[in-house]
C-alpha positions as CSV (number, residue, x, y, z in Angstrom):
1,X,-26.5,-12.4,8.0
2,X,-23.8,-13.7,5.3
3,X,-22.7,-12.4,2.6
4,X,-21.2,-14.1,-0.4
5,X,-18.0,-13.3,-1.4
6,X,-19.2,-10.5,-3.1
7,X,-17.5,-9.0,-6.4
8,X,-14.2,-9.8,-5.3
9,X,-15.0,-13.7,-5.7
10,X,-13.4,-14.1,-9.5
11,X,-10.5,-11.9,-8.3
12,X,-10.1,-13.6,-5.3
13,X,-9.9,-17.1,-7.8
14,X,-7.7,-16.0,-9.6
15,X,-5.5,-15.0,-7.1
16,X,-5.5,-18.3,-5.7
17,X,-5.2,-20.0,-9.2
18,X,-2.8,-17.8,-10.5
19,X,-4.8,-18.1,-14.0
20,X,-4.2,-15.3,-16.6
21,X,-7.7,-13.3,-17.0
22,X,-7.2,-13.5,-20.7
23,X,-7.1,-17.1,-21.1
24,X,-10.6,-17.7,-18.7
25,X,-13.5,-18.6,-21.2
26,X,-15.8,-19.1,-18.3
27,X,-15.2,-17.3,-14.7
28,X,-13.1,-19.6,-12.8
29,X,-14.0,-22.1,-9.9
30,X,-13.3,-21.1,-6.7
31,X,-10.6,-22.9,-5.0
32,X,-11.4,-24.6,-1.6
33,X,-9.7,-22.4,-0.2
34,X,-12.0,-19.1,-0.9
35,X,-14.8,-21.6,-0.1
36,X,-14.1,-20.4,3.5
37,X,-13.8,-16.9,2.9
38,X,-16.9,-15.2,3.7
39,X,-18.1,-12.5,6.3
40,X,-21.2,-13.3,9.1
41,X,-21.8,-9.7,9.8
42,X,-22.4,-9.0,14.0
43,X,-23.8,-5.5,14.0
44,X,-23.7,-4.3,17.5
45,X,-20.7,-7.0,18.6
46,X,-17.9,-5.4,20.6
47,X,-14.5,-6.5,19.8
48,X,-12.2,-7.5,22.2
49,X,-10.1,-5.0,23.2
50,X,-7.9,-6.7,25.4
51,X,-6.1,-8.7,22.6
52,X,-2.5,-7.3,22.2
53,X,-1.3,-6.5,18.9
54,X,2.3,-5.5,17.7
55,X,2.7,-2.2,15.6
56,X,5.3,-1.1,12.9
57,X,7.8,0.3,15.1
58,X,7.3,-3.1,17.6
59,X,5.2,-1.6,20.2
60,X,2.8,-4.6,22.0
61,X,-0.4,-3.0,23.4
62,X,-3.8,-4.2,23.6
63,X,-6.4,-2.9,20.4
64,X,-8.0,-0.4,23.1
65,X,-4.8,1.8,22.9
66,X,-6.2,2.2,19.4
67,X,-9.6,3.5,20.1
68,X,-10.0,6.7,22.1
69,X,-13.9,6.8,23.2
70,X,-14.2,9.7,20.9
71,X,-13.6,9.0,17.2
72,X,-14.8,6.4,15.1
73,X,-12.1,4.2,13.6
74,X,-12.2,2.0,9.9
75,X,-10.5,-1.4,10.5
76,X,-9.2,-3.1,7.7
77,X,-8.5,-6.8,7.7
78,X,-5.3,-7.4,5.4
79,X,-1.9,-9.4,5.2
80,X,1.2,-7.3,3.9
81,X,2.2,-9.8,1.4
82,X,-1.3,-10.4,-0.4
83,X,-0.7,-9.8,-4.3
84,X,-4.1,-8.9,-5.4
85,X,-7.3,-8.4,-2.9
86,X,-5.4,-6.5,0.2
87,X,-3.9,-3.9,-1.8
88,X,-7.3,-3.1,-3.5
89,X,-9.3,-2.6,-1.0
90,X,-6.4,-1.0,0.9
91,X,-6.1,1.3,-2.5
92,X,-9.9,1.7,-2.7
93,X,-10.3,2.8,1.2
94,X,-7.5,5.5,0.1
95,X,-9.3,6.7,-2.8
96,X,-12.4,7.3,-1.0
97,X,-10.5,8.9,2.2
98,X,-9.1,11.2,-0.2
99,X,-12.3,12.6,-1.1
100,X,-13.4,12.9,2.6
101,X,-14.5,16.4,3.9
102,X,-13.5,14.4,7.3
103,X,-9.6,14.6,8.3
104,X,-8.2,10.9,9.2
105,X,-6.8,11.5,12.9
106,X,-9.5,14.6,14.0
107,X,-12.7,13.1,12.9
108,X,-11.8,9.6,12.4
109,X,-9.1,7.0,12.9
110,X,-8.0,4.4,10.8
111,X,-6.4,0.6,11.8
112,X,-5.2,-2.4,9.6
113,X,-4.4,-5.4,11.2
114,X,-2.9,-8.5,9.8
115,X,-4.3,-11.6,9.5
116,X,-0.8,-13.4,8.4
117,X,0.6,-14.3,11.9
118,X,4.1,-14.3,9.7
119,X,3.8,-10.4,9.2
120,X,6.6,-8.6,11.2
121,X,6.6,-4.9,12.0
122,X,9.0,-4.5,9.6
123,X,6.4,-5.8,6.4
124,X,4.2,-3.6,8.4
125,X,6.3,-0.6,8.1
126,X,6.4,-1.1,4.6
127,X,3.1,-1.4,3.5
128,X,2.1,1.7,6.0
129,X,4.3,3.9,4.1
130,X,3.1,3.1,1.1
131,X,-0.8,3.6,2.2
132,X,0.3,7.1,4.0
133,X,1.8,8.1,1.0
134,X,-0.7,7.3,-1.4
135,X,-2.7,9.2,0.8
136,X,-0.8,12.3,0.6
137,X,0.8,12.0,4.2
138,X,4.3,10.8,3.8
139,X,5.7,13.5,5.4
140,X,6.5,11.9,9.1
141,X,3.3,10.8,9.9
142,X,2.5,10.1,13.8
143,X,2.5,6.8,15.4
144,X,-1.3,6.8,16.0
145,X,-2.0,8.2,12.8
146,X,-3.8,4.6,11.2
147,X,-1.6,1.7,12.6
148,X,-0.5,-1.1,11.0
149,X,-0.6,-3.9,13.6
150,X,0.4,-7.7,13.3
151,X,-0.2,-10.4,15.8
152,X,0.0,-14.2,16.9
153,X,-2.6,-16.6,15.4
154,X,-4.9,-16.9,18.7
155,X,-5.6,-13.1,18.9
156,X,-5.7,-12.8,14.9
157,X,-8.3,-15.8,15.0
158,X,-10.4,-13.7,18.1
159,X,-10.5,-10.4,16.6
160,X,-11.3,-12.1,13.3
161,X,-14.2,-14.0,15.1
162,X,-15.8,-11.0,17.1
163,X,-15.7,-9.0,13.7
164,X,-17.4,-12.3,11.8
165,X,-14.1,-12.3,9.3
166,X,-13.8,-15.7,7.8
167,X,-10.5,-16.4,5.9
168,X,-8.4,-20.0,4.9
169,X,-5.0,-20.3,3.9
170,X,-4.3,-21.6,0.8
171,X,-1.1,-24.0,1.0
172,X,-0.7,-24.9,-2.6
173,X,-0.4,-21.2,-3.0
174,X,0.7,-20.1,-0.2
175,X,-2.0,-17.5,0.2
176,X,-4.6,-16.8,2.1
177,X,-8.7,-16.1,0.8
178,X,-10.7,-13.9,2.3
179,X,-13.5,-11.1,2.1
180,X,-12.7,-7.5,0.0
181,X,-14.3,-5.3,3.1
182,X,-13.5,-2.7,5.8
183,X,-15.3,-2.2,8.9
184,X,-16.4,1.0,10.6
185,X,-16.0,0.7,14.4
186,X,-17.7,2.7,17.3
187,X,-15.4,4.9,19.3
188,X,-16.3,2.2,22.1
189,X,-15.2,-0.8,19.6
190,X,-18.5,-2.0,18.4
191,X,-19.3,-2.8,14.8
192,X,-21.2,-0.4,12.9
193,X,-21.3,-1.2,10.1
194,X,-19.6,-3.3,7.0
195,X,-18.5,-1.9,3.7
196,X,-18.4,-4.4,0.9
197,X,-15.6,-4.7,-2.1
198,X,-12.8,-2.7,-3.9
199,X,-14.1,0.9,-4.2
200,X,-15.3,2.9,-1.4
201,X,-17.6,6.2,-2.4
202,X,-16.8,9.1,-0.2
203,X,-20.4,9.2,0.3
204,X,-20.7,6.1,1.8
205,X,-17.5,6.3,4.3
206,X,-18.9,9.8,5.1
207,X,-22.3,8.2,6.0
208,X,-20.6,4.9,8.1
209,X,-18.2,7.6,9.9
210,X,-20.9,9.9,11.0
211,X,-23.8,6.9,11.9
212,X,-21.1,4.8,13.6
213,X,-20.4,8.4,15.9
214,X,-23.6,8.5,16.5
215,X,-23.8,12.3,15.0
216,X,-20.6,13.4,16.9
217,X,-18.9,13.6,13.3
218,X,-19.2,16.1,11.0
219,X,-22.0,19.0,10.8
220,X,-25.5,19.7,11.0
221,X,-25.6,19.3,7.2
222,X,-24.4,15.6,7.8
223,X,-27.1,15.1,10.0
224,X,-29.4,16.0,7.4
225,X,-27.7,13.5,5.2
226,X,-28.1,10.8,7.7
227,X,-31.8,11.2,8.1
228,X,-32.1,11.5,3.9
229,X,-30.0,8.0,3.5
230,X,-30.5,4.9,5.0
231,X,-27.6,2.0,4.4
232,X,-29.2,-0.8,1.5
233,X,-28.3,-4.0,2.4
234,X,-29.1,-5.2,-0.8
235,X,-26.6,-3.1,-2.6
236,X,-24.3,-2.6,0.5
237,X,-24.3,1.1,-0.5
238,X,-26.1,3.9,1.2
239,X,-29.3,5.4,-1.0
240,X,-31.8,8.1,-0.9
241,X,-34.5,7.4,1.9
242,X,-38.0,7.9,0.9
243,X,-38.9,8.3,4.4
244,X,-36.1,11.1,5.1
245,X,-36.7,13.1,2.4
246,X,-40.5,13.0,3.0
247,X,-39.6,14.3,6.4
248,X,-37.3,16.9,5.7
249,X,-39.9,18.1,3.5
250,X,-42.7,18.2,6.1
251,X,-40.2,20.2,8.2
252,X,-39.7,22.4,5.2
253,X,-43.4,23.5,4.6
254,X,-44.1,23.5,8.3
255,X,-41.1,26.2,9.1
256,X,-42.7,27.6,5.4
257,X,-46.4,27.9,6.7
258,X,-45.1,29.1,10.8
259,X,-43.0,31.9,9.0
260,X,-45.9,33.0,6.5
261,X,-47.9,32.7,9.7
262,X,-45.2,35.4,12.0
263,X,-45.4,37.9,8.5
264,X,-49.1,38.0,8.4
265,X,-49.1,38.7,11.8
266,X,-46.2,41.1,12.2
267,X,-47.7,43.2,9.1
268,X,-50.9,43.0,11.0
269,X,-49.3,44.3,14.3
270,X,-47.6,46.9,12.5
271,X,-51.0,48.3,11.0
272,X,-53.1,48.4,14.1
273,X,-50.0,50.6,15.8
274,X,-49.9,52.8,12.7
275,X,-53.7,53.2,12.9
276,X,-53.9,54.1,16.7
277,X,-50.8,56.4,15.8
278,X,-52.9,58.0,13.5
């Protein structure tokens, strides 16, 4: 299924353009360029995890050194130098972290990898201590706590294709166009799920995390969430299910009725062995 370039588009053209938002009458045409940017979604697809990246401090491994089997991980496609797009969604996904009940390295795990095949570890560095700190961990984070990778063209160009990422570079601007999303990965390295844009609700992320774990995340009370919201493709936000709620209700009256049902009969217990007392 494809989605369009979503909100982002008119951000994403201007960009491109470099055209001042105060002189646009009309929104601006898209460049060629962001013509190409665009995301097939492939729910379900496992990503290869035998293509080797290159973290900030210059480590080579292969993406499964990333994933541990156990915790789900948000991947964010994003190059270090991008003016605009990147650093919203990157500043979006922090905002919405930061409201997380869920801790980023115990219940989750994070991972951004570059799409600019002229991204050192060094750029890398950079641009992961500005996201750690922004998040409020600054203070000598680990290694493993979310990665920033960079990588050859060939293995950006896989990983792009197995997560249905679709981006163009833009040599008049020396730029590159592509999609304002983050993707919520299995512990195994499947996708679970896409989440559109700049701005990421708590909420949502909370719901991705804990679906994508397949209930391993978070509490019984997050279980309940999951079966009261369902993920809208229409909106690309999670809603209220009709469905949910009418079953959590059933449950409700159904535990109401069997405890009404053990009172009557406890009171009625209790008065035939008062009687043959008496």
């Amino acid at each position: 299924m494809k989605t369009a370039r979503l909100s982002a588009a008119a951000l994403l053209a201007l960009s491109l353009s470099r055209a001042p938002l105060a002189a646009a009458a009309d929104p601006p045409a898209l460049p060629p360029a962001a013509r190409e940017a665009d995301i097939e979604e492939r729910l379900g697809h496992a990503v290869d995890t035998a293509l080797p990246f290159t973290d900030m401090d210059g480590r080579t491994a292969p993406l499964a050194a990333h994933l541990d089997g156990r915790r789900p991980v948000l991947l964010v496609l994003a190059y270090y130098r991008c003016p605009t797009l990147c650093g919203l969604v990157l500043r979006g996904l922090v905002s919405g972290m930061a409201k997380l009940d869920y801790r980023l390295g115990e219940h989750y795990r994070a991972l951004t990898v570059s799409f600019d095949p002229r991204d050192t570890p060094e750029s890398a560095a950079r641009k992961r201590t500005a996201t750690l700190a922004a998040l409020g961990m600054a203070a000598a984070p680990a290694p493993d706590l979310w990665p920033f990778l960079t990588g050859d063209l060939p293995e950006i160009r896989a990983l792009a294709g197995d997560l249905g990422f679709r981006f163009a570079y833009d040599a008049q601007t020396d730029q590159y166009a592509h999609p304002a999303a983050a993707v919520v990965l299995t512990p195994e390295g499947r996708v679970s799920r896409y989440l559109y844009g700049i701005e990421f609700p708590a909420l949502d992320l909370r719901l991705a995390l804990l679906e994508a774990s397949r209930g391993q995340v978070g509490t019984t009370i997050d279980r309940v969430f999951m079966t009261c919201y369902r993920y809208d493709p229409a909106s690309r936000r999670y809603g209220p299910h009709v469905a949910g709620f009418l079953r959590l209700g059933a449950a409700g009256i159904l535990v109401w009725v069997l405890t009404l049902v053990a009172l009557f009969g406890w009171r009625g217990w209790r008065r035939r062995r008062q009687e043959v007392a008496r």
